[in-house]
C-alpha positions in Angstrom: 0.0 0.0 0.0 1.3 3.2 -0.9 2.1 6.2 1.9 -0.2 8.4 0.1 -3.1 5.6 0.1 -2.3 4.5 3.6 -2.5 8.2 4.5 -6.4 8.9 3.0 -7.7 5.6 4.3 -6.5 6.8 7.9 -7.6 10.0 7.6 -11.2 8.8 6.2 -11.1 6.2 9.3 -10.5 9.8 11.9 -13.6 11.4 9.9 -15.8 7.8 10.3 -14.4 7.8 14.0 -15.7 12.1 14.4 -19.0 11.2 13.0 -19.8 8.5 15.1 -19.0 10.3 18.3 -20.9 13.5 17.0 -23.3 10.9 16.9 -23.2 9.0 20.0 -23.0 12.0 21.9 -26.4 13.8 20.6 -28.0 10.4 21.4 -26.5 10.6 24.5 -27.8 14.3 25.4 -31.3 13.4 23.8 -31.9 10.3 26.3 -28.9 9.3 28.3 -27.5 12.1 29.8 -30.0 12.6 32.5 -31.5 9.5 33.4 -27.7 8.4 34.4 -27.1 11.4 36.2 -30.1 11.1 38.2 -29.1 7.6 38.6 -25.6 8.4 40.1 -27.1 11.3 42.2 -29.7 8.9 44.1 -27.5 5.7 44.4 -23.8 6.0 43.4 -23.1 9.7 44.4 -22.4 9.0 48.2 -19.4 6.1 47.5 -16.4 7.3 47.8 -14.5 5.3 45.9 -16.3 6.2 42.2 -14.5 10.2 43.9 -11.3 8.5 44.1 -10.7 6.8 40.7 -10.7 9.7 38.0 -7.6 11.0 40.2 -5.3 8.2 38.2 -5.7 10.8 35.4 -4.5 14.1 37.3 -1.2 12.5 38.4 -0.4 12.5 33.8 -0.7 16.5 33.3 2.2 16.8 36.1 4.5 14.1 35.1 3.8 15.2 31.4 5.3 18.5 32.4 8.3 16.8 34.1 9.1 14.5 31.4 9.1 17.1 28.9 11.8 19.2 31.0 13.8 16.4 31.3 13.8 14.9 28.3 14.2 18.2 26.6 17.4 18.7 28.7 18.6 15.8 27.8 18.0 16.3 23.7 20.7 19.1 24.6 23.5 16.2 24.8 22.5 15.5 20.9 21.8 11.7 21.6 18.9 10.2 19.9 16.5 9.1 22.2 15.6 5.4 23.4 12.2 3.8 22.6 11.2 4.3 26.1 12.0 7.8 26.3 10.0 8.4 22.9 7.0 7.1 23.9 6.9 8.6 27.2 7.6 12.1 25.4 4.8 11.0 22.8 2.9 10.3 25.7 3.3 13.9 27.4 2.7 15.5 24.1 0.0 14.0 23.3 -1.7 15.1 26.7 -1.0 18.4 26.1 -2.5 18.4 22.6 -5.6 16.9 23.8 -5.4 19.4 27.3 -5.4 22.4 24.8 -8.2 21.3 22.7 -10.7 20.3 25.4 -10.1 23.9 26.7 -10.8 25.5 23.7 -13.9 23.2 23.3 -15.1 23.7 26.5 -15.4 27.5 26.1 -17.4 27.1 22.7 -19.8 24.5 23.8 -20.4 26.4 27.7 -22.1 23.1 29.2 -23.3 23.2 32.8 -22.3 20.3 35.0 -24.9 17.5 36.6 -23.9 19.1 40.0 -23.1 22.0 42.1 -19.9 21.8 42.8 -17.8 24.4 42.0 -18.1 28.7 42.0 -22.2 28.0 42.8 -22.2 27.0 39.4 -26.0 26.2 38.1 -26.4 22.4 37.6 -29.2 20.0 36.5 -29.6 18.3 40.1 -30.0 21.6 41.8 -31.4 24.1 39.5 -32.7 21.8 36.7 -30.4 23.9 33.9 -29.3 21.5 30.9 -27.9 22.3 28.0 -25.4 24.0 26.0 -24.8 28.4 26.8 -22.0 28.3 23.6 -19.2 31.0 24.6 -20.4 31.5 27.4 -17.3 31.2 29.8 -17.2 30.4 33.2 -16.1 27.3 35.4 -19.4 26.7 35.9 -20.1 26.1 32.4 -16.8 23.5 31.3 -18.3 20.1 31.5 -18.1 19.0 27.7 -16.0 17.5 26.7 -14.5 15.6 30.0 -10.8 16.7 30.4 -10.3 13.7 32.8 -10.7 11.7 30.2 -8.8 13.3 27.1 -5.8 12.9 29.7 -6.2 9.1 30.4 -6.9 8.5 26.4 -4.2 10.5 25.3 -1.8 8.9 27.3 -3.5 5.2 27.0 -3.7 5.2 23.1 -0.1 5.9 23.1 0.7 2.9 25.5 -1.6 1.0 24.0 -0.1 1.7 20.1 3.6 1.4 21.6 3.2 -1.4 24.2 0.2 -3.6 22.9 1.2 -6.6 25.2 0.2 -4.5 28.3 -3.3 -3.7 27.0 -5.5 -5.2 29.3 -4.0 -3.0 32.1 -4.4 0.2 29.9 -8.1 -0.7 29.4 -8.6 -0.8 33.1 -6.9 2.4 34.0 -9.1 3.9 31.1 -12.3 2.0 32.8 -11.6 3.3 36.4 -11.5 6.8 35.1 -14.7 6.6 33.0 -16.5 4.4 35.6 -15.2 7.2 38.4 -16.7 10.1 36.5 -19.7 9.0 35.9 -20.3 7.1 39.6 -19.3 10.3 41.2 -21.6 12.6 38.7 -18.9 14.5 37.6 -19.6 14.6 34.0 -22.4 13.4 31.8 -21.8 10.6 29.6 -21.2 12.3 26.2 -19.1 14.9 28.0 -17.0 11.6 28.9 -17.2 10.3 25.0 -16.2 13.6 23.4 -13.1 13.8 25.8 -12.3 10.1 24.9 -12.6 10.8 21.5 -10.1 13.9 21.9 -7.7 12.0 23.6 -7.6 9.3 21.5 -7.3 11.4 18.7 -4.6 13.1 20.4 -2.8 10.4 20.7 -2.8 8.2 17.8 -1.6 11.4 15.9 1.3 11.9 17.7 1.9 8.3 17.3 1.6 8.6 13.3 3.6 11.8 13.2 6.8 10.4 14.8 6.6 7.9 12.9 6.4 9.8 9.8 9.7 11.5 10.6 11.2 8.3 10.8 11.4 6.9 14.3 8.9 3.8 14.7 7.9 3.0 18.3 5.3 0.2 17.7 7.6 -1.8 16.0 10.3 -4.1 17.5 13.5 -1.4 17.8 15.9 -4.2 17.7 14.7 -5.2 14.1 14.7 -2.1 12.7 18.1 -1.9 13.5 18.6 -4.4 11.8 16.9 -4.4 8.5 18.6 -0.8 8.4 22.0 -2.5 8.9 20.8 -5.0 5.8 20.2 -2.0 3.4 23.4 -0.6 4.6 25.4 -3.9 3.9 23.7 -4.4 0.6 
């Protein structure tokens, strides 16, 4: 398959993946969103634990920084960088991507949040206010898309594109934050979607573009060594 066919048939599978979220998520403001939130308001809000689980994602913006400081001091000494390294930078930059975007997002779209829990903010268990208030501004109107989980996505479809043996433990950090969110009411399920869309996005591109400037971090390092070493020789 040629780059340039490989390129419009990943490129039409992104615009397949957009529409089926832009989907999914009106479905899931027309009749999910707040029978679920309801739900999690009368029975799951009070349990702790669902409070505790989207914190695995709030640890990835910090180290993201610190990996980017250190591996950019150490791209000072000139060395090429190992696989691990890449993919942990891949996996910082692709956080930050996705971080960026969900900001920008969240001011166009203005959603208010199931709950009060923030500046007063207006909510659908307290006030009953649902919807979207576009440019509207305001931590009381960020709820879509989830940035809790464009972090855990970005950095998980990284791992999981890099590392595929470890992908049952990727899919259960991914779960705990999803399950979290939506136990503890923190987000409605399509603000949880579009943010899983976004980081996913995020971080299958960055992925792609390293690749396209030569390195490959999916593949086995050692190999391409080697079959580099064969054109050399022949």
């Amino acid at each position: 398959m040629s780059n340039s066919s490989a390129a419009a048939r990943r490129v039409t599978a992104w615009l397949i993946a957009l529409a089926v979220t832009i989907a999914v998520v009106a479905a899931c403001y027309a009749w999910l969103d707040r029978p679920i939130a309801f739900f999690a308001h009368d029975e799951l809000r009070n349990a702790a634990l669902f409070a505790e689980l989207p914190k695995t994602s709030e640890w990835f913006a910090a180290l993201a920084l610190i990996i980017v400081a250190v591996l950019g001091l150490r791209g000072l000494t000139g060395r090429p960088l190992s696989k691990p390294e890449s993919v942990a930078l891949l996996c910082a930059l692709s956080l930050m991507a996705a971080a960026a975007v969900k900001s920008y997002l969240k001011f166009a779209f203005g959603r208010t949040w199931p709950e009060t829990w923030i500046d007063n903010n207006a909510s659908l268990m307290r006030d009953g206010v649902y919807g979207f208030n576009f440019f509207h501004g305001g931590r009381g109107y960020e709820a879509f898309p989830s940035g809790h989980t464009a972090a855990a996505f970005a950095v998980v479809t990284v791992l999981w594109m890099c590392y595929p043996r470890w992908r049952p433990l990727y899919s259960l950090i991914a779960a705990a934050v999803v399950v979290g969110l939506v136990g503890a009411n923190f987000h409605f399920l399509s603000d949880i979607i579009a943010g899983a869309f976004i980081g996913a996005s995020a971080g299958w591109i960055a992925v792609l573009m390293w690749q396209a400037g030569g390195a490959d971090v999916t593949g086995d390092a050692r190999r391409a060594i080697d079959d580099r070493g064969g054109k050399a020789r022949g």
